[in-house]
DOMARKOL-689205 format. One record per residue: residue number from 1; x, z, y of N, C-alpha, C in turn. Coordinates in nm, 2 decimals, m for minus. Example, Ala and Ser with C-alpha at 12.3 -4.5 7.8 and 13.67 -1.06 7.14 Angstrom:
<rs>
- loti_n_east_n_up_n_north_ca_east_ca_up_ca_north_c_east_c_up_c_north
- 1_1.32_0.78_m0.57_1.23_0.78_m0.45_1.32_0.78_m0.33;
- 2_1.28_0.71_m0.22_1.37_0.71_m0.11_1.29_0.79_0.00;
</rs>
This chain:
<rs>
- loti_n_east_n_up_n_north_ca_east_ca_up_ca_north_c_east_c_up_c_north
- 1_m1.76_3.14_m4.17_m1.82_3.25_m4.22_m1.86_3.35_m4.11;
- 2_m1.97_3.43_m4.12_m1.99_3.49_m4.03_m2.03_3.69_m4.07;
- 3_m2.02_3.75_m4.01_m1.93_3.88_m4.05_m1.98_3.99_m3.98;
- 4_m2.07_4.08_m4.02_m2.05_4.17_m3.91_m1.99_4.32_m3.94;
- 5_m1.98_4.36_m3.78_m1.86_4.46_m3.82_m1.89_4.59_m3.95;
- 6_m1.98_4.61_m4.03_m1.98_4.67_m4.12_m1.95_4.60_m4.21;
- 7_m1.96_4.47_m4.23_m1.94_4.41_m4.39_m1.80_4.40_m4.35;
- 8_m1.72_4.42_m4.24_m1.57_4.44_m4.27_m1.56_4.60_m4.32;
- 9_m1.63_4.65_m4.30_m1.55_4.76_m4.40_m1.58_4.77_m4.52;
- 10_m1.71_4.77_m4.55_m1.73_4.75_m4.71_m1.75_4.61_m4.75;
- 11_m1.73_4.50_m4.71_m1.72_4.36_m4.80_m1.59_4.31_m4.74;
- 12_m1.47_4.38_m4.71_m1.38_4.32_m4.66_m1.33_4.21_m4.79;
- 13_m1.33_4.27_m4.92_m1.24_4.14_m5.03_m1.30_4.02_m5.00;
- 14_m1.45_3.99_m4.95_m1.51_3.88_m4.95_m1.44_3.78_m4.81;
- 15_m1.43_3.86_m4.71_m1.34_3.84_m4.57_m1.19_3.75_m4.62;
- 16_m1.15_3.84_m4.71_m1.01_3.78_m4.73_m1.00_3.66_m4.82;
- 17_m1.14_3.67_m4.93_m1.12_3.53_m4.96_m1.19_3.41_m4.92;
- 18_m1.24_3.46_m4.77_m1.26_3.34_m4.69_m1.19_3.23_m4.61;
- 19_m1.06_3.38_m4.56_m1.00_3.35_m4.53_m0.86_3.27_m4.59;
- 20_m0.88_3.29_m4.76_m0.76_3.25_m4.83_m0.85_3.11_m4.80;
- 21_m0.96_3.07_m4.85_m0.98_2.95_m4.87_m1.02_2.85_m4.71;
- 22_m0.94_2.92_m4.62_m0.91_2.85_m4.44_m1.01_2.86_m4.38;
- 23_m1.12_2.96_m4.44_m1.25_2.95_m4.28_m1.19_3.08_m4.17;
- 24_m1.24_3.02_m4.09_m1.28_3.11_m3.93_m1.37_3.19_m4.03;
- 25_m1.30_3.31_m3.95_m1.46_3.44_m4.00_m1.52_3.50_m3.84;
- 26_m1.59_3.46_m3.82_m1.65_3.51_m3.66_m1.71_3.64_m3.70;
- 27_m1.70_3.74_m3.59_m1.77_3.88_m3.60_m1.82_3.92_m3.53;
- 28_m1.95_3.96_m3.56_m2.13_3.97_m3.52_m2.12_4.17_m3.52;
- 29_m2.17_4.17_m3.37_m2.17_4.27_m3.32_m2.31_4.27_m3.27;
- 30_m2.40_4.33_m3.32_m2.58_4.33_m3.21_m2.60_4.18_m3.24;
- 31_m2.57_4.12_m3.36_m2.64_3.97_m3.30_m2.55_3.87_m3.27;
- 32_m2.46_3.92_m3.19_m2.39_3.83_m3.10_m2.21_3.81_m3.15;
- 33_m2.13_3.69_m3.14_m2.02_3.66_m3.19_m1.95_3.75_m3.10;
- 34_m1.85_3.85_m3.10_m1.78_3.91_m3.04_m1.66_3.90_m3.10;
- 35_m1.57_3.83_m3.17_m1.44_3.77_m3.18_m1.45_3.71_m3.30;
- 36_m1.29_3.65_m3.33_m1.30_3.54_m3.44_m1.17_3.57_m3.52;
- 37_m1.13_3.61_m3.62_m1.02_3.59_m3.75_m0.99_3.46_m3.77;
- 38_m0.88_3.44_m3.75_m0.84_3.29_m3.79_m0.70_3.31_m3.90;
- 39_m0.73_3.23_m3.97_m0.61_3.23_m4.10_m0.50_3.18_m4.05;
- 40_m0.39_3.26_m4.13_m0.27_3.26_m4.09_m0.16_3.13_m4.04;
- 41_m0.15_3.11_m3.93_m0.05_3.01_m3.95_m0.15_2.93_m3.89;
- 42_m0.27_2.89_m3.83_m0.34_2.83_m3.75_m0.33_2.82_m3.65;
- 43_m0.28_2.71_m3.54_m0.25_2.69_m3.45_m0.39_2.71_m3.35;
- 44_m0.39_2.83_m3.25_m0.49_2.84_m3.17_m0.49_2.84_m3.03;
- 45_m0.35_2.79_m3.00_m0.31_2.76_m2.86_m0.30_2.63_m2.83;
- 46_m0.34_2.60_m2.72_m0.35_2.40_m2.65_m0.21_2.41_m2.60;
- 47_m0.20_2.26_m2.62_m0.04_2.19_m2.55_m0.08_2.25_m2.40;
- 48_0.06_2.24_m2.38_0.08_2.30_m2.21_0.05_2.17_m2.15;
- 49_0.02_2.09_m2.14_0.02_1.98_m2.03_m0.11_2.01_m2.00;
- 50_m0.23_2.03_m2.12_m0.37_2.11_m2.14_m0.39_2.20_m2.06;
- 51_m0.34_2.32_m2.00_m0.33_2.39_m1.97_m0.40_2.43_m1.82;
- 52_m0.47_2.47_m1.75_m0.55_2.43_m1.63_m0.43_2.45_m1.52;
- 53_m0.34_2.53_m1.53_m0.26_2.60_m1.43_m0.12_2.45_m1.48;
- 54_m0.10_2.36_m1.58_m0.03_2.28_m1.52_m0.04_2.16_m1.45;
- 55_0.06_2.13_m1.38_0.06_2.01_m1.23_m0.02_2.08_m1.15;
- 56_m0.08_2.19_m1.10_m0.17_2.24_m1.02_m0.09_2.23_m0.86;
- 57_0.05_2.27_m0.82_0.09_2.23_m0.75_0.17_2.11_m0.74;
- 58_0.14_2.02_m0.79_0.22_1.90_m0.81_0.27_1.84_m0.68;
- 59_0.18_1.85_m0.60_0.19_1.80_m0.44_0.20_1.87_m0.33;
- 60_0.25_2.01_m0.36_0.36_2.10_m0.28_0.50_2.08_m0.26;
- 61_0.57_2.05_m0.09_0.66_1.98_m0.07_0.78_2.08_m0.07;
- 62_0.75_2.19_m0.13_0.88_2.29_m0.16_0.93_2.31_m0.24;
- 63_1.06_2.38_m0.30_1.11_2.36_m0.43_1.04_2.47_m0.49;
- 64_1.05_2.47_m0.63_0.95_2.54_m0.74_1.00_2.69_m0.70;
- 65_1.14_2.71_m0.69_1.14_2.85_m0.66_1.05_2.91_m0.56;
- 66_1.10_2.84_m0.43_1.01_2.89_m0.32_0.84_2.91_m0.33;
- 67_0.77_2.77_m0.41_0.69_2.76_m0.46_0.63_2.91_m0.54;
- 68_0.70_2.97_m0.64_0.69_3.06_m0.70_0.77_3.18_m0.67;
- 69_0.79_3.18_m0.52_0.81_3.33_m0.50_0.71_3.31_m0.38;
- 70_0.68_3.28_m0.34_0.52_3.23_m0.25_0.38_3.27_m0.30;
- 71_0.38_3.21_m0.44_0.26_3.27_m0.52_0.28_3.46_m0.57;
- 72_0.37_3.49_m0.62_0.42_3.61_m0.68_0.38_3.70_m0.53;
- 73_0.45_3.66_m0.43_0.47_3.72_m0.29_0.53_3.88_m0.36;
- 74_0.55_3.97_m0.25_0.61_4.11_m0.30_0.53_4.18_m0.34;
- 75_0.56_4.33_m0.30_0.54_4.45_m0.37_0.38_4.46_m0.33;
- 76_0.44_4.46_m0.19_0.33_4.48_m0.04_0.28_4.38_0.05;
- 77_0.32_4.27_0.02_0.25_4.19_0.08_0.06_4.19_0.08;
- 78_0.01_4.18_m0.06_m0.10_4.23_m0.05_m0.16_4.28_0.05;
- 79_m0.09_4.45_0.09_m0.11_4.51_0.18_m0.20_4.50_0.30;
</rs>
């Protein structure tokens, strides 16, 4: 279903019973999709293996700590 941000204020019951019956409600702002309602209990996160940031260092010959106080670096290292 698709929604824009005034019919959530005045057609919100229709919203909820879109949601009772499991759709995505995407929300149209100027035209354009600017976020999505997903019904409760929908899993919207990918497995971590998925994840682009894992094995990324896979083939770094230091231990994960060092590894990850290397990336963090301090306050001021920046600097």
């Amino acid at each position: 279903m698709q929604t824009t941000v005034v019919d959530l204020r005045y057609r919100m019951k229709d919203v909820l019973k879109a949601l009772t019956r499991r759709e995505r409600v995407q929300i149209l702002y100027h035209g354009r999709v600017k976020g999505e309602i997903v019904p409760a209990g929908e899993s919207s996160t990918v497995p971590v293996r998925q994840h682009p940031f894992f094995g990324m260092f896979r083939d770094e010959a230091g231990s994960v700590e060092a590894t990850m106080k290397r990336i963090r670096g301090g306050r001021y290292n920046a600097l």
